[in-house]
N, C-alpha and C positions, 0 to 999 in steps of 0.2 A: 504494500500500500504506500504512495507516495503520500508523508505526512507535509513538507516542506520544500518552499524553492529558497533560497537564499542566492545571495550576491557573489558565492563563489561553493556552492553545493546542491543537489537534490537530495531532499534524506529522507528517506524509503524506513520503514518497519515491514519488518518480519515476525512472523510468528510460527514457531518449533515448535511441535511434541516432544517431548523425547521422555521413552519409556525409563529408564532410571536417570532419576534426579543427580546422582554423584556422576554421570558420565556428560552434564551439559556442557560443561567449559570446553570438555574435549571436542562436543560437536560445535559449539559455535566456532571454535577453532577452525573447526575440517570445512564449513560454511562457510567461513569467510576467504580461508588459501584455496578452497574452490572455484569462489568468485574472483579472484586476484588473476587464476591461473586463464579462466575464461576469459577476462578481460584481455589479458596478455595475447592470448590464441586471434584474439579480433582486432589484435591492434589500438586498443582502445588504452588509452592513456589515464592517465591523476594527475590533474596538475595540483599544484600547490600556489595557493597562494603569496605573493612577492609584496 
């Protein structure tokens, strides 16, 4: 869901199940270098702001 546009981001929420509660950090981990790596595959850049 895009919750926000700002001046130098889009920011999206997501929402996980994840059946045991002690293994979340691990998945929002593996979610996020997921998205890093797809991003990368498309060419798709981060900039940062200057």
């Amino acid at each position: 869901m895009l919750e926000d546009i700002t001046e130098t981001a889009l920011v999206f929420r997501l929402d996980c199940w994840v059946e045991d509660y002690n293994k979340e950090r691990k998945a929002k981990h593996w979610i996020l270098i997921e998205m890093l790596e797809r991003f990368k595959s498309k060419d798709i850049g981060i900039p940062f702001p200057t």
